[in-house]
C-alpha positions as CSV (number, residue, x, y, z in Angstrom):
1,X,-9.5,-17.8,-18.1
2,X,-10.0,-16.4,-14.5
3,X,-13.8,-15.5,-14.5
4,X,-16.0,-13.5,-11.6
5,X,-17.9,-16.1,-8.7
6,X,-20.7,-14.7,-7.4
7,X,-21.9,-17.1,-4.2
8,X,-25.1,-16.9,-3.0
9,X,-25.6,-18.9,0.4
10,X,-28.8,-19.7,1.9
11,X,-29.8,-22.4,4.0
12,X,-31.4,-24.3,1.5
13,X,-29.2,-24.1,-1.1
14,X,-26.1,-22.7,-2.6
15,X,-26.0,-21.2,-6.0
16,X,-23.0,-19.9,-8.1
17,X,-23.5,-17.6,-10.8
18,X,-20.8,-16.9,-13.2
19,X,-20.1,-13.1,-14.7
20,X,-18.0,-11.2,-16.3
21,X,-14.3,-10.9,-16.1
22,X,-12.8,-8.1,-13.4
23,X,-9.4,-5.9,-12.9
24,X,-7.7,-7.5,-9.5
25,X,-6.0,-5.3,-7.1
26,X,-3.8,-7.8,-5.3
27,X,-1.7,-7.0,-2.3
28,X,1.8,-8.2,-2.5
29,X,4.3,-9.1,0.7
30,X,6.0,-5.6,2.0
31,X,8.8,-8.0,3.3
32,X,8.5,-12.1,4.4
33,X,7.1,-13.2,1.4
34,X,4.7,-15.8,3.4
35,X,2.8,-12.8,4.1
36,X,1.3,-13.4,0.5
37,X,-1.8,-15.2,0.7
38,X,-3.3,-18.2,-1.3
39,X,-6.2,-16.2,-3.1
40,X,-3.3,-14.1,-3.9
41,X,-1.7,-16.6,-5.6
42,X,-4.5,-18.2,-7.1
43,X,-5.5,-14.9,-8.8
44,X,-2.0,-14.6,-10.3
45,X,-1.8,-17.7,-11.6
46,X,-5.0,-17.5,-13.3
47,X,-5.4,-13.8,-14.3
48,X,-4.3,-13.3,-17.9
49,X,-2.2,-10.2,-17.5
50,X,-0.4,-8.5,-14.5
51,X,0.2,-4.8,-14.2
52,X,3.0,-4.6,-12.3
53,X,4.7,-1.3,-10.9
54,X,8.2,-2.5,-11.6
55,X,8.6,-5.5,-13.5
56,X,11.7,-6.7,-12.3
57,X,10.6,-6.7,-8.4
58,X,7.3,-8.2,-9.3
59,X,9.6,-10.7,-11.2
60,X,11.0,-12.2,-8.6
61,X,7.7,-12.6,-6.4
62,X,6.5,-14.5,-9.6
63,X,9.7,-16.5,-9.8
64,X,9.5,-17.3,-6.1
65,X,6.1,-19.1,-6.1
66,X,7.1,-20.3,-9.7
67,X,3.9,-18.2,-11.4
68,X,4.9,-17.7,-15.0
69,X,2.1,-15.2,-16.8
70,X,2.7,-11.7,-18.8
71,X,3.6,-8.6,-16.9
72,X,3.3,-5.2,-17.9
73,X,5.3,-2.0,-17.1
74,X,2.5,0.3,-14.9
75,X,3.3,3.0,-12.9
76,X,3.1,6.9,-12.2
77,X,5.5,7.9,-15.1
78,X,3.5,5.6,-17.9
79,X,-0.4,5.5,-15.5
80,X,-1.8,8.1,-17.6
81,X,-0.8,6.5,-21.6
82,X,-1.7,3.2,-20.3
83,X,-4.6,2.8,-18.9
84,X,-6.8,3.4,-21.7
85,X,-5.2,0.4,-23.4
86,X,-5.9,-1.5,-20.0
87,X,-9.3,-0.6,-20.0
88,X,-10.2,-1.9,-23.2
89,X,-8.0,-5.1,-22.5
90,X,-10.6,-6.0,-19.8
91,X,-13.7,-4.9,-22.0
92,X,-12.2,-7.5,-24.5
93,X,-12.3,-10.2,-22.1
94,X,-9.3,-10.0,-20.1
95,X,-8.5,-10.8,-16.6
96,X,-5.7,-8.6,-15.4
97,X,-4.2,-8.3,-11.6
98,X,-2.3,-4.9,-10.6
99,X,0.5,-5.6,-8.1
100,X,3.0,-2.9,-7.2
101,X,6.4,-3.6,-5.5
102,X,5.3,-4.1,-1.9
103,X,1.9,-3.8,-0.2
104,X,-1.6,-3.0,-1.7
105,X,-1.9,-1.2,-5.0
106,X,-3.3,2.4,-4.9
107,X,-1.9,3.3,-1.1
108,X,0.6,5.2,-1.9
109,X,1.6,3.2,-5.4
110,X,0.0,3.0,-8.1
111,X,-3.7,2.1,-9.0
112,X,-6.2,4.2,-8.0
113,X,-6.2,5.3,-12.2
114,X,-7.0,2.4,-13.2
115,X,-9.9,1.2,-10.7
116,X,-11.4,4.5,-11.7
117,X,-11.4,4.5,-15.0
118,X,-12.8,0.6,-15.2
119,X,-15.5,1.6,-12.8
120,X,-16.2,4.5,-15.4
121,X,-16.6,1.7,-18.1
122,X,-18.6,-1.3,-15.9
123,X,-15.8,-3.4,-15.5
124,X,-15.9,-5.5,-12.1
125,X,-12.8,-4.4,-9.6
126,X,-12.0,-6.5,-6.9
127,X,-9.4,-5.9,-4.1
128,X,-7.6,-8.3,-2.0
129,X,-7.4,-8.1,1.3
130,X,-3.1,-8.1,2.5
131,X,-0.2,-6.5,3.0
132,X,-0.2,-3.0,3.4
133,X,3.0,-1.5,5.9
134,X,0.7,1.2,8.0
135,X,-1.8,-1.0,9.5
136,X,1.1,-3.1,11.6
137,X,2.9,0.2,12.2
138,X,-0.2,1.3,13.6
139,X,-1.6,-1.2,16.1
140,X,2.1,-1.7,17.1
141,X,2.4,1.9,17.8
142,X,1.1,1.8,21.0
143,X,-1.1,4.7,20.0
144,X,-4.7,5.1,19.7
145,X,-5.8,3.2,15.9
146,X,-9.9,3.5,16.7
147,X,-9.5,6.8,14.8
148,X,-6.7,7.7,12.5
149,X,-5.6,9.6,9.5
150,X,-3.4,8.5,6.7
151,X,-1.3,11.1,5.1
152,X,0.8,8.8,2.7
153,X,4.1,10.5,1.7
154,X,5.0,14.4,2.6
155,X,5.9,16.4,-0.2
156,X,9.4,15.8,-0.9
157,X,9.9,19.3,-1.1
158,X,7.8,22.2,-1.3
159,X,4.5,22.0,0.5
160,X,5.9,19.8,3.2
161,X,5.4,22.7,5.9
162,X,2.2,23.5,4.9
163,X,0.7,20.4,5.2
164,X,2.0,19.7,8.5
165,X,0.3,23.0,9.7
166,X,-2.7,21.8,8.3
167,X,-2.4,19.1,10.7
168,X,-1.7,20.6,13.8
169,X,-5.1,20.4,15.4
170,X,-5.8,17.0,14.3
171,X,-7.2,14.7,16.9
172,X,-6.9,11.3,15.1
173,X,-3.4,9.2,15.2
174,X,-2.0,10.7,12.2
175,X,0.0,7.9,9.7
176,X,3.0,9.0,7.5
177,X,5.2,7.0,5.4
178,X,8.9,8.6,4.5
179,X,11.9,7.4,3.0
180,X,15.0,7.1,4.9
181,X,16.8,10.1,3.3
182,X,13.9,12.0,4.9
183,X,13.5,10.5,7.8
184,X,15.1,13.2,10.6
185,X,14.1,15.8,8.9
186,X,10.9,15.1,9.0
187,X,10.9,14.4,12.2
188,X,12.5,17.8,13.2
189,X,9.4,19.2,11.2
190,X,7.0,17.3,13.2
191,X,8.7,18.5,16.4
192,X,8.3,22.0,15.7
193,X,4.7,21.8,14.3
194,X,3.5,19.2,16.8
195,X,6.0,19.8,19.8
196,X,8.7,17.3,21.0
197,X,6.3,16.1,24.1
198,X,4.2,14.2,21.3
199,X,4.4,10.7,21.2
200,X,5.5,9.0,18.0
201,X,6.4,5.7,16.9
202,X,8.7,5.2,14.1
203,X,8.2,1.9,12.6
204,X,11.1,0.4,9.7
205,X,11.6,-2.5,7.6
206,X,8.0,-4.2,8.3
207,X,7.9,-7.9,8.3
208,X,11.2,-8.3,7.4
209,X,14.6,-9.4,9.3
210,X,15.2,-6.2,11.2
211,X,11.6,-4.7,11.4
212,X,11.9,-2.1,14.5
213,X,9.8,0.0,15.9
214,X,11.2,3.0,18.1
215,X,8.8,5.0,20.2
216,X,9.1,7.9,22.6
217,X,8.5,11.3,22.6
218,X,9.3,13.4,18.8
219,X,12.0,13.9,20.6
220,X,13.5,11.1,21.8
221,X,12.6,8.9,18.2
222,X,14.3,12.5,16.7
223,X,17.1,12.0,18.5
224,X,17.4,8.0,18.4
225,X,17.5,8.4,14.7
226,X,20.4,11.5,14.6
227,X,22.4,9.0,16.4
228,X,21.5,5.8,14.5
229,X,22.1,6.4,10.4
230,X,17.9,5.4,9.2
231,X,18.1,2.4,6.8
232,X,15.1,1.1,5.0
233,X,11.3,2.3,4.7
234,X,9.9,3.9,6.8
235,X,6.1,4.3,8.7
236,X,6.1,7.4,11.1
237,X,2.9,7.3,13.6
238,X,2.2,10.3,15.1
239,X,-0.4,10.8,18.3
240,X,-3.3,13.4,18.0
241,X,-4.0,16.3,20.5
């Protein structure tokens, strides 16, 4: 069983202490799956239970790497009747790892539930660091990423507007992610809240075979994308004031 390695390094001597077990938040590829990382894959092997977001998905990363262990169904429709069980799976003794489809649990997917509610009852959490799709759609973006703001998903219906206008003083590189049904029109959204001078890069299909970035103006990405039918996921990265 997977257990918690504390390792204290001096220069006179190293000493490792071992505690108790801990809930693993562990970054999956968002598309080459050699993106994954060995820790990653050490900590699936080993972990007694993953929590995956769709079973099937997370099925095939496990069957790639040849990593046979005991999944479990975990995500937004089932978070709230499940993690109580979860919980006291850990405070039995259990190692579990949360994994969602693509990237690192809680951005955007599920997990932050669960990391809340074992903090609540003194179980370890630790998160991996990997794969998560705005950080190379930002520094690619040829935008400023010292200072930045992520905004996750706009609502998918109402509220969309009103969150943009909350935004339209914002000075930070603003991060969105949108699916590719949504893709123009939130782009013609952005245009009229931020103006079709701002610059924008519209990142798809990170780290796999035809990743692209296109950047321009709101208009100009706007317009690339009326013209070019959006496939894939998407990572919009807008410029501040």
């Amino acid at each position: 069983m997977l257990k918690k390695l504390f390792l204290y390094h001096s220069y006179h001597q190293n000493v490792v202490l071992l505690h108790l077990e801990m809930l693993y938040l562990v970054p999956t590829p968002v598309g080459n799956m050699e993106d994954i990382t060995m820790r990653a894959l050490r900590i699936l092997r080993e972990a007694d239970l993953i929590l995956a977001e769709d079973t099937r998905t997370s099925g095939n990363l496990l069957r790639h790497f040849d990593i046979r262990k005991p999944m479990l169904s975990y995500h937004k429709f089932n978070e709230h009747q499940t993690v109580a069980s979860v919980v006291e799976r850990l405070k039995a003794g259990e190692t579990i790892a949360v994994v969602s489809d693509a990237g690192t649990p809680g951005i955007s997917d599920p997990g932050f539930l669960v990391v809340r509610e074992a903090v609540k009852a003194g179980v370890e959490v630790q998160t991996l660091p990997g794969a998560t799709a705005f950080v190379p759609a930002l520094v690619s973006s040829g935008l400023p990423c010292d200072r930045f703001c992520f905004e996750g998903f706009l609502p998918q219906k109402k509220g969309r507007q009103t969150r943009l206008n909350a935004l339209r003083e914002e000075t930070r590189t603003m991060i969105f992610y949108e699916s590719p049904h949504r893709v123009v029109k939130a782009l013609e959204q952005m245009k009229e809240v931020f103006g079709e001078e701002r610059r924008c890069s519209v990142c798809r299909e990170i780290s796999k075979v035809y990743e692209e970035s296109v950047r321009g103006t709101i208009s100009e990405v706007l317009s690339h994308f009326k013209e070019n039918e959006p496939k894939g996921e998407f990572v919009i990265v807008v410029e501040g004031i």
